[in-house]
Structures are given as C-alpha cells and as structure tokens.
MMTF fields as JSON, N, C-alpha, C and O atoms, coordinates in Angstrom:
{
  "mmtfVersion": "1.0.0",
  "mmtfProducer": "UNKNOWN",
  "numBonds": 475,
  "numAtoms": 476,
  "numGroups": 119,
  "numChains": 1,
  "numModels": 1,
  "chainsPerModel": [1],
  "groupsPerChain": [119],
  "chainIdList": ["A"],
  "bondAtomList": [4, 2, 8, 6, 12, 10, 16, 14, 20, 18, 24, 22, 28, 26, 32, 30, 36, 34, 40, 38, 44, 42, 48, 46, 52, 50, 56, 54, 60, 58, 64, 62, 68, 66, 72, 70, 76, 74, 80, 78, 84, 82, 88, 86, 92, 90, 96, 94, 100, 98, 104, 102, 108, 106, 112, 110, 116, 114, 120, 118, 124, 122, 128, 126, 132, 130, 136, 134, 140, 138, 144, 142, 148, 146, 152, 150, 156, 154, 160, 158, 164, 162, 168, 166, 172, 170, 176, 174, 180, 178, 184, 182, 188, 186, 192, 190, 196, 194, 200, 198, 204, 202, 208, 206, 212, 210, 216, 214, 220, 218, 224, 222, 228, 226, 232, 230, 236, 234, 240, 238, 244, 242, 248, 246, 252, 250, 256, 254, 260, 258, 264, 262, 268, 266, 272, 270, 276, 274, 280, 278, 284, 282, 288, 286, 292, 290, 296, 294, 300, 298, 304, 302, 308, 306, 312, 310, 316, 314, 320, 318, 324, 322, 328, 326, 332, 330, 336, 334, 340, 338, 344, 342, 348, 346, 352, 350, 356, 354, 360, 358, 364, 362, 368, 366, 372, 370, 376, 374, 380, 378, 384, 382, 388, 386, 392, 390, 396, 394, 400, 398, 404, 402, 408, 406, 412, 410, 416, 414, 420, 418, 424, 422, 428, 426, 432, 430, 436, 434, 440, 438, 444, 442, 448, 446, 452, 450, 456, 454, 460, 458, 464, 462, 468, 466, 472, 470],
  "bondOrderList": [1, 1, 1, 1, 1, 1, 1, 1, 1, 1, 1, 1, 1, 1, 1, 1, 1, 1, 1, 1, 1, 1, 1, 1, 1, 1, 1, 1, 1, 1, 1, 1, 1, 1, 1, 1, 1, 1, 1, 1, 1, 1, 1, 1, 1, 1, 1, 1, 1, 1, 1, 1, 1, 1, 1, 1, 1, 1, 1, 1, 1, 1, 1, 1, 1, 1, 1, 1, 1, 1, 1, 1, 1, 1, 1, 1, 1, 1, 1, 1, 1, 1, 1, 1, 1, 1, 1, 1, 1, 1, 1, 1, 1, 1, 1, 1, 1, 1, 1, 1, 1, 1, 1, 1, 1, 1, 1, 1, 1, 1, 1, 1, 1, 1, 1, 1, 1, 1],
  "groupList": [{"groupName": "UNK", "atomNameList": ["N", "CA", "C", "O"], "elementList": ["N", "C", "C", "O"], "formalChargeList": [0, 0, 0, 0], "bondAtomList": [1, 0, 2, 1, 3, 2], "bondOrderList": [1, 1, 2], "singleLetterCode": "X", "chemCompType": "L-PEPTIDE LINKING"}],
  "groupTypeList": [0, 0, 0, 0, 0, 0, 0, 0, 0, 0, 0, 0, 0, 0, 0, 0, 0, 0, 0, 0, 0, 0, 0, 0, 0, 0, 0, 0, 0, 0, 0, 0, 0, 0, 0, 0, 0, 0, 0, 0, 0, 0, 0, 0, 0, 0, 0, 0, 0, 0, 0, 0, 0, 0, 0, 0, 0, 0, 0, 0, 0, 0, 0, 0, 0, 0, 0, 0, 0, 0, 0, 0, 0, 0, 0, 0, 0, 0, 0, 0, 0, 0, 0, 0, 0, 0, 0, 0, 0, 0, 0, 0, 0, 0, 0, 0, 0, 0, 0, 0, 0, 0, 0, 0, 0, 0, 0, 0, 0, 0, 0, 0, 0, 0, 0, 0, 0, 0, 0],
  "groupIdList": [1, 2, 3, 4, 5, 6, 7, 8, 9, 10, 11, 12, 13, 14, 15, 16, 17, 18, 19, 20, 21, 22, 23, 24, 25, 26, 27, 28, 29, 30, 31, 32, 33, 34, 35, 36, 37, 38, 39, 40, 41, 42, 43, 44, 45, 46, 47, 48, 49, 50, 51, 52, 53, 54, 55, 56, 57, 58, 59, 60, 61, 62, 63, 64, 65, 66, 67, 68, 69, 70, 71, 72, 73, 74, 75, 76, 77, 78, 79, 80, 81, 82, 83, 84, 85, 86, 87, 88, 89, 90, 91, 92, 93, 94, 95, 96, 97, 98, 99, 100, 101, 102, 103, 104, 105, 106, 107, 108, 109, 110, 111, 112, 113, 114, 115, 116, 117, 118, 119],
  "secStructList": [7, 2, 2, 2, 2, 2, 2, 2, 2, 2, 2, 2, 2, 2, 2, 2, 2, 2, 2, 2, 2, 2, 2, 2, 2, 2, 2, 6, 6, 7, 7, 7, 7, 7, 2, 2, 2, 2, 2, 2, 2, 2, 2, 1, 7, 7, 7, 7, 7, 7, 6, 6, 1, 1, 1, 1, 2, 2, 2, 2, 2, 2, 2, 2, 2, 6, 7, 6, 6, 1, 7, 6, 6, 7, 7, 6, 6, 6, 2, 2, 2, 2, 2, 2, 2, 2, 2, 2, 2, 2, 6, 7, 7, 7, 7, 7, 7, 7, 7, 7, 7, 7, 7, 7, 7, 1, 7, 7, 7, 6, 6, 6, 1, 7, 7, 7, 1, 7, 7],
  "xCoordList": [136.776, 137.48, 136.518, 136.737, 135.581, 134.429, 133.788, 133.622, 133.295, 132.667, 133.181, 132.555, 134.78, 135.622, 135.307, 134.884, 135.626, 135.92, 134.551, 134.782, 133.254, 131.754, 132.307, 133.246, 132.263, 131.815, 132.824, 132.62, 134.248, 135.205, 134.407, 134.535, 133.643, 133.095, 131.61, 131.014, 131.516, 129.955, 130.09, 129.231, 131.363, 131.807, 132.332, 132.22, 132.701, 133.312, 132.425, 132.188, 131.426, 130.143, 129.839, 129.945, 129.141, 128.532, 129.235, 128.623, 130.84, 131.712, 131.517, 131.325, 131.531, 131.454, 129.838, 129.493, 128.975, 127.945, 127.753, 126.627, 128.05, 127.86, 128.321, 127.929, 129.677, 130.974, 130.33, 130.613, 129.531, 129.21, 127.931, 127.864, 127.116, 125.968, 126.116, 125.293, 127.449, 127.586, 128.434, 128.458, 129.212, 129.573, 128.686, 128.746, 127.927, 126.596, 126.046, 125.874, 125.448, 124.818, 125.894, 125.502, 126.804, 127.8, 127.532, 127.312, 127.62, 127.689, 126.771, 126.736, 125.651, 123.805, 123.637, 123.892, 123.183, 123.35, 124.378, 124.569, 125.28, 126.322, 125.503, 124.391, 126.297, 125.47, 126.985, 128.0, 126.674, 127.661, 127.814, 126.885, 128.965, 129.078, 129.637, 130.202, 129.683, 130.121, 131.755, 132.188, 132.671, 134.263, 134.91, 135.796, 134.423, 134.517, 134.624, 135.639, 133.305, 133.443, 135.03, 135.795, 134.965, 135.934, 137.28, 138.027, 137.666, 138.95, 138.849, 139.739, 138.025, 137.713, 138.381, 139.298, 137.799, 137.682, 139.608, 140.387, 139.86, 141.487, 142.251, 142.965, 142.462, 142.672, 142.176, 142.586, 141.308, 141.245, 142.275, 143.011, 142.404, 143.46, 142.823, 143.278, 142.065, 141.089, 141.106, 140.899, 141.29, 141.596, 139.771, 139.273, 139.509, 137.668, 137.423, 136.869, 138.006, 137.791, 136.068, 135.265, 135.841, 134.565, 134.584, 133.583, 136.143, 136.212, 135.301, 134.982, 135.209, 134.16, 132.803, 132.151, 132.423, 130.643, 130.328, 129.298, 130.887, 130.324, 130.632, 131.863, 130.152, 130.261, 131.446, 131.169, 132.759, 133.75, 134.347, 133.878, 135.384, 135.798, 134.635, 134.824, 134.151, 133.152, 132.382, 132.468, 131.611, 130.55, 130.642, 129.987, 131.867, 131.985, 132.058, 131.203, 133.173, 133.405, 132.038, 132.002, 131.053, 129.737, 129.113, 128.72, 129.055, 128.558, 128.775, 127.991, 130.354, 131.394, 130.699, 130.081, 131.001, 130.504, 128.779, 128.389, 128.147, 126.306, 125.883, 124.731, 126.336, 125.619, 126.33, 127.507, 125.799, 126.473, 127.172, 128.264, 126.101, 125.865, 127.376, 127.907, 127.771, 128.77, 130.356, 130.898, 130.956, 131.993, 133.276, 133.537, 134.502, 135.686, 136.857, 137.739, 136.672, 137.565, 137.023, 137.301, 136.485, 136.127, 136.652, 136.113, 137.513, 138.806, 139.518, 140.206, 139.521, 140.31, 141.834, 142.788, 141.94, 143.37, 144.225, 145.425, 143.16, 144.182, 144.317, 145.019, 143.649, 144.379, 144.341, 143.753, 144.659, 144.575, 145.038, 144.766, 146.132, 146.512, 145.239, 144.883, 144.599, 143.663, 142.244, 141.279, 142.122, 141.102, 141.053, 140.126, 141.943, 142.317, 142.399, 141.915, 142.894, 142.85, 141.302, 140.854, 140.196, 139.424, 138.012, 136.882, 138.651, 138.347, 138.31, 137.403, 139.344, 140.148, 139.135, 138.624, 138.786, 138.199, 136.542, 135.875, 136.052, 134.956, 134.132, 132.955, 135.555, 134.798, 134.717, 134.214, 134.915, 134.294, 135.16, 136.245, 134.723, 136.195, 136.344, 135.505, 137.698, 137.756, 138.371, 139.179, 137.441, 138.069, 139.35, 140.094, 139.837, 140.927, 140.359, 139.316, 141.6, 141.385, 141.899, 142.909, 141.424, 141.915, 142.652, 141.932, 143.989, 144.222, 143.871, 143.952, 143.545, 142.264, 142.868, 143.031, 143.459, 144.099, 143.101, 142.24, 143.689, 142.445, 143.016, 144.13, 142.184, 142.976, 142.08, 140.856, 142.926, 142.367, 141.637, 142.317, 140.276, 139.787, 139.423, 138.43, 139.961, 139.227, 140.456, 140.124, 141.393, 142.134, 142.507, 142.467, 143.072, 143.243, 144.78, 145.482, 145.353, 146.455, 146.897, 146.104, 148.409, 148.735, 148.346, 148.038, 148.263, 147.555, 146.097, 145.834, 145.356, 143.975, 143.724, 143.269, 144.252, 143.981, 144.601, 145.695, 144.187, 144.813, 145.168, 144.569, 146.755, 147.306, 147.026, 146.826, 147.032, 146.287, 147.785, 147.795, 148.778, 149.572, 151.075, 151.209, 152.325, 153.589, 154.583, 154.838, 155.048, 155.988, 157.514, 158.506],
  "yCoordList": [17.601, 17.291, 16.864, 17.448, 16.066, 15.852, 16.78, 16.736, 17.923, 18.759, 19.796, 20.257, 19.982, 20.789, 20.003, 20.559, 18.388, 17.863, 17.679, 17.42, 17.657, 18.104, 19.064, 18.88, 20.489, 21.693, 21.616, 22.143, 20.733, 21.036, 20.292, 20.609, 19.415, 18.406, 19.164, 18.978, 20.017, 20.449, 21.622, 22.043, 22.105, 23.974, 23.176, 23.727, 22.248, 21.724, 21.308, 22.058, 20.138, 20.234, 20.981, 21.209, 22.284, 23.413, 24.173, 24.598, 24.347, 25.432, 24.717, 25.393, 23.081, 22.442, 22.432, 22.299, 22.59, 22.342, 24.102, 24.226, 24.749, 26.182, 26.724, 27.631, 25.719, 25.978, 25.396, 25.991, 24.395, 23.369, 24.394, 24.632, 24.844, 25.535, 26.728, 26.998, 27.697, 28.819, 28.688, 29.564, 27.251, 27.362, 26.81, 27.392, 25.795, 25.64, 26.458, 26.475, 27.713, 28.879, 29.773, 30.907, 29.674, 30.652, 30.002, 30.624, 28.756, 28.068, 28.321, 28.911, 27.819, 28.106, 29.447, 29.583, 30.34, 31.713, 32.278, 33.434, 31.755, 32.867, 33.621, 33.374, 34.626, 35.637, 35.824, 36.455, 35.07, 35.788, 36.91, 37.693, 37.262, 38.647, 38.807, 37.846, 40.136, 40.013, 40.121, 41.095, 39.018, 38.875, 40.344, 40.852, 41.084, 42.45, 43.263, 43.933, 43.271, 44.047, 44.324, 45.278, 42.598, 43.117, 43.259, 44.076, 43.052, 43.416, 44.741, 45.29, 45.192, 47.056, 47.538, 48.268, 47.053, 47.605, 47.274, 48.001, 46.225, 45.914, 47.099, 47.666, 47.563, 48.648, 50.322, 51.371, 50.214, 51.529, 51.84, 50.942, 53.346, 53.448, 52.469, 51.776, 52.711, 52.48, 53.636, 53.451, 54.568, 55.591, 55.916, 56.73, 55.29, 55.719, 57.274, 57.728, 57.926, 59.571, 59.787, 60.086, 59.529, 60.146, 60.695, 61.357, 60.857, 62.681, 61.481, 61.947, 60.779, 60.33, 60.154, 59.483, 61.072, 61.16, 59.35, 58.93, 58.84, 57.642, 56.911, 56.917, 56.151, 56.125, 55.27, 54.13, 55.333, 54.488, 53.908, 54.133, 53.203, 52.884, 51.085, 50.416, 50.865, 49.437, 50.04, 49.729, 50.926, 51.377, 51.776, 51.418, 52.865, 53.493, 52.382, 52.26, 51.147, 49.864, 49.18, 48.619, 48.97, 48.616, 49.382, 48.716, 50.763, 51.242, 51.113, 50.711, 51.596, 51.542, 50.532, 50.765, 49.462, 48.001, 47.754, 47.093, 48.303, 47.698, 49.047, 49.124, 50.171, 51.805, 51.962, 52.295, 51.79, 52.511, 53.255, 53.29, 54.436, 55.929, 56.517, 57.619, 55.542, 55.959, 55.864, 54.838, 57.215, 57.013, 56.674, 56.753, 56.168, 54.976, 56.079, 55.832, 57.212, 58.318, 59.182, 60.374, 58.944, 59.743, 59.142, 59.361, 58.533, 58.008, 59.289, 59.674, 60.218, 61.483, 61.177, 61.259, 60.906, 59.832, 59.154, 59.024, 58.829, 57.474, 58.072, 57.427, 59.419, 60.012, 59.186, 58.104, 59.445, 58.342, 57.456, 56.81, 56.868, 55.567, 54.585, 53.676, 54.677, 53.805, 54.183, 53.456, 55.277, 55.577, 54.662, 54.189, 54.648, 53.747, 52.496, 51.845, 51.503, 50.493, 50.461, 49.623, 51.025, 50.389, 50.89, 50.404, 52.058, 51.644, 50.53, 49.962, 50.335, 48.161, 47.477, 46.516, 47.78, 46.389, 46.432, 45.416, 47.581, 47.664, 47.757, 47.533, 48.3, 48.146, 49.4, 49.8, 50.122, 51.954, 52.894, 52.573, 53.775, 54.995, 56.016, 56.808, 55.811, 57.086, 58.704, 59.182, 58.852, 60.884, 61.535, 60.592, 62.386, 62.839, 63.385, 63.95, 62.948, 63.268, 64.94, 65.352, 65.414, 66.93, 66.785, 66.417, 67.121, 67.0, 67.753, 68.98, 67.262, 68.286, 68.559, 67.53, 69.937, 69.781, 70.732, 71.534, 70.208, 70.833, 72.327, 72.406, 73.569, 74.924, 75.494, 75.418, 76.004, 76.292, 78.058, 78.888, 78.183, 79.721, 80.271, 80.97, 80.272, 80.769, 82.316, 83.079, 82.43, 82.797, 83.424, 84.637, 82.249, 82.347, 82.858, 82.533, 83.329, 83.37, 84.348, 85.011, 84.3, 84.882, 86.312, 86.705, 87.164, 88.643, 88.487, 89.371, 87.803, 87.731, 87.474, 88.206, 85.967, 85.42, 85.815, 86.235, 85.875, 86.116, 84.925, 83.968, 85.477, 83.874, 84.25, 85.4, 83.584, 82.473, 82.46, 83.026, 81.849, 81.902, 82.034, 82.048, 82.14, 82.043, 81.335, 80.223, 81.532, 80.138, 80.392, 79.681],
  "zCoordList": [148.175, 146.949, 145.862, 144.801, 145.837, 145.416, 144.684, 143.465, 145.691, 145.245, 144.001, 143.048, 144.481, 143.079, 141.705, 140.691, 141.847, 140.795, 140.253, 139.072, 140.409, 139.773, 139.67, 138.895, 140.176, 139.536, 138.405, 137.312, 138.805, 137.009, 136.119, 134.936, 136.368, 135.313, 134.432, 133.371, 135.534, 135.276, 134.345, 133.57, 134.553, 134.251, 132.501, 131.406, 132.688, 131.142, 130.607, 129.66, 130.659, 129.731, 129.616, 128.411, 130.395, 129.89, 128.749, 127.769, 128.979, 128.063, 126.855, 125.844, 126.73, 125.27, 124.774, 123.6, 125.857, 125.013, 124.787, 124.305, 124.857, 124.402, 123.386, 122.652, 123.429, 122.33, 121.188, 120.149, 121.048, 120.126, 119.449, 118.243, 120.304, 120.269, 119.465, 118.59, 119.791, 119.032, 117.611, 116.746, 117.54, 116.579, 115.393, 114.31, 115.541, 114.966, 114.47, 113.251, 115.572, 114.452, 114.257, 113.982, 114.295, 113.25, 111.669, 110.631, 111.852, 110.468, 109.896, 108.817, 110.672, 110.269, 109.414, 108.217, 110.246, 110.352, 109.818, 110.196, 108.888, 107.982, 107.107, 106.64, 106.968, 105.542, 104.673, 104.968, 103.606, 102.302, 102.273, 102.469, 102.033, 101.103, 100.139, 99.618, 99.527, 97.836, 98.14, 98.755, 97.652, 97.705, 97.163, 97.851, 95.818, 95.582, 96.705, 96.897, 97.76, 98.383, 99.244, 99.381, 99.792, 100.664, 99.341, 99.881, 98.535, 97.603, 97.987, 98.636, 97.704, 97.224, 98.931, 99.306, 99.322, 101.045, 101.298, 101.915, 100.731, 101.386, 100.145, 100.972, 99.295, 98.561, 99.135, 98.638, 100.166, 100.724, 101.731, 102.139, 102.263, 103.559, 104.892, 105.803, 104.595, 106.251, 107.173, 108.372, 106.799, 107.96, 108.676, 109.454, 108.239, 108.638, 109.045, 110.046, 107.961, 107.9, 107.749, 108.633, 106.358, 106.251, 105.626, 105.351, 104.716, 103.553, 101.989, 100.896, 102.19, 101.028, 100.865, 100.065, 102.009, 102.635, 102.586, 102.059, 102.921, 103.818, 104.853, 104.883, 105.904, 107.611, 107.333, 107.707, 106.792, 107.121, 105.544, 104.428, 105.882, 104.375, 104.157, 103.14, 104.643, 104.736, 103.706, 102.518, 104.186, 103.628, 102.354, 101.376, 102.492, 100.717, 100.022, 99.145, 100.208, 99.399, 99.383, 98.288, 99.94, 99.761, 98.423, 97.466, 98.431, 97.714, 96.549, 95.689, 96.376, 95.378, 94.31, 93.271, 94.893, 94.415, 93.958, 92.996, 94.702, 94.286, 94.2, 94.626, 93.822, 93.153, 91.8, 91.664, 91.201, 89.919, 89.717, 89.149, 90.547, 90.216, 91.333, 91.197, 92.29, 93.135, 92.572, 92.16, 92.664, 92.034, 92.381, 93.581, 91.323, 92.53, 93.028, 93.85, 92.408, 93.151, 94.272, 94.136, 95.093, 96.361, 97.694, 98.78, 97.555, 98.433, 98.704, 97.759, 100.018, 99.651, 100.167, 99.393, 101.208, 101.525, 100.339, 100.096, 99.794, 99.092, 97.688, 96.909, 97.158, 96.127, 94.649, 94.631, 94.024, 92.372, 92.243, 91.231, 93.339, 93.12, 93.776, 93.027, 94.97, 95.037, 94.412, 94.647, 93.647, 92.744, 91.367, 90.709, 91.292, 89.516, 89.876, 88.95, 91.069, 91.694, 91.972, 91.188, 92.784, 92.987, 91.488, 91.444, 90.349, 89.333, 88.588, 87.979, 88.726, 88.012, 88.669, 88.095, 89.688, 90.138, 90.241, 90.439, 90.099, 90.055, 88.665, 88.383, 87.72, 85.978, 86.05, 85.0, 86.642, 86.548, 85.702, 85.216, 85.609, 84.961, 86.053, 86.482, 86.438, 87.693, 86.644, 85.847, 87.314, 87.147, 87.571, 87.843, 87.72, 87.791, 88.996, 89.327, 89.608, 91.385, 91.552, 90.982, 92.03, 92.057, 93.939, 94.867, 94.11, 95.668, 96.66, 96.605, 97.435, 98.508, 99.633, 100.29, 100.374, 101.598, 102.401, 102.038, 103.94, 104.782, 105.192, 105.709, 104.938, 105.089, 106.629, 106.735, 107.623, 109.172, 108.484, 107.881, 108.793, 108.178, 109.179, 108.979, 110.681, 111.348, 111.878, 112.785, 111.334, 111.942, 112.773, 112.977, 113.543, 115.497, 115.113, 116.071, 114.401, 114.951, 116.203, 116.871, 116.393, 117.79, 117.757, 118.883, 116.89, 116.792, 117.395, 118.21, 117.235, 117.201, 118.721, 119.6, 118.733, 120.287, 120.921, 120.543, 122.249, 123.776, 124.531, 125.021, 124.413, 125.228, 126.678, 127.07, 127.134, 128.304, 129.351, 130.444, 128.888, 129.383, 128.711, 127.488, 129.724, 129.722, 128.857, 129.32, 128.062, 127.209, 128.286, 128.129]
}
C-alpha cells in the first residue's frame, strides 16, 4: 500500500513540475503575430485548396498582409465577397474577380472508355 501511495505522490510532482515547466516557456517563448493576419485568415473559406498558389489559406493571409505586391482577390472559393472583405482590411483595391470553374479535358466519357464492368 505504501508503495502505490509514493509512486501517486511521485507521478504528481513530476506532472506539476512539468506542467509548471511547459507553461513557463509557453509564456517565455511566445512569438507575436500580426492581429491582421489572423482577421484576414478568419474572412477566408479555409478550405486549404491552394487555387490561390499558396500552401493553405495561413499562408496566402500572411502574404496578403506583409507583400504589397500580393493581391486580396486570389481567394478562388470565396469569390468577391471575401475579396472586397479582405481588401477592407488590408487597405488594398481588389479587382474584379472573374468566376473560375474546374472543366474535366480529358474526355473519358462512356464512348471512349471501356467499362470494366456490369451496372
């Protein structure tokens, strides 16, 4: 009985002094970020497509925000309403979104291909 009630005593200092330890350098070790960014980023879909050539909607809103030269309509999801929204918030002038749909060019249709099987 002894022996349980050390290892509970021993297993709980350790969890608090670890707990104490990591929350310390969370505090320490924070890195700011720009509050813009994340606005911009909560105004995207999030769909983490990629149709705006950058690795995710994080990133484009990174850019969006600290490139100039990067523009606030290349949201392809989110179309001119979140183009003119993350225009507003970035100071930018968005362009006129032209709507972009995805067209299949390979054409497989049922003439072409060989079904496989039975319906």
């Amino acid at each position: 009985m002894e022996i349980a009630i050390m290892v509970l005593v021993v297993m709980t200092v350790t969890g608090l002094i670890f707990g104490l330890v990591l929350g310390y350098a969370n505090k320490r070790f924070a890195i700011e970020s720009n509050p813009l960014i994340d606005l911009v980023e909560e105004e995207l879909p999030k769909g983490q497509c990629g149709g705006c050539g950058f690795a995710g909607c994080r990133a484009y809103a990174e850019a969006v925000v600290l490139d100039k030269d990067v523009a606030p309509n290349l949201c392809v999801p989110g179309k001119a309403a979140v183009a003119d929204k993350v225009a507003e918030l970035t100071g930018k002038k968005a362009e006129a979104v032209e709507p972009r749909v995805a067209h299949v060019m390979c054409k497989g249709d049922s003439k072409k291909a060989n079904r496989k099987y039975e319906e």
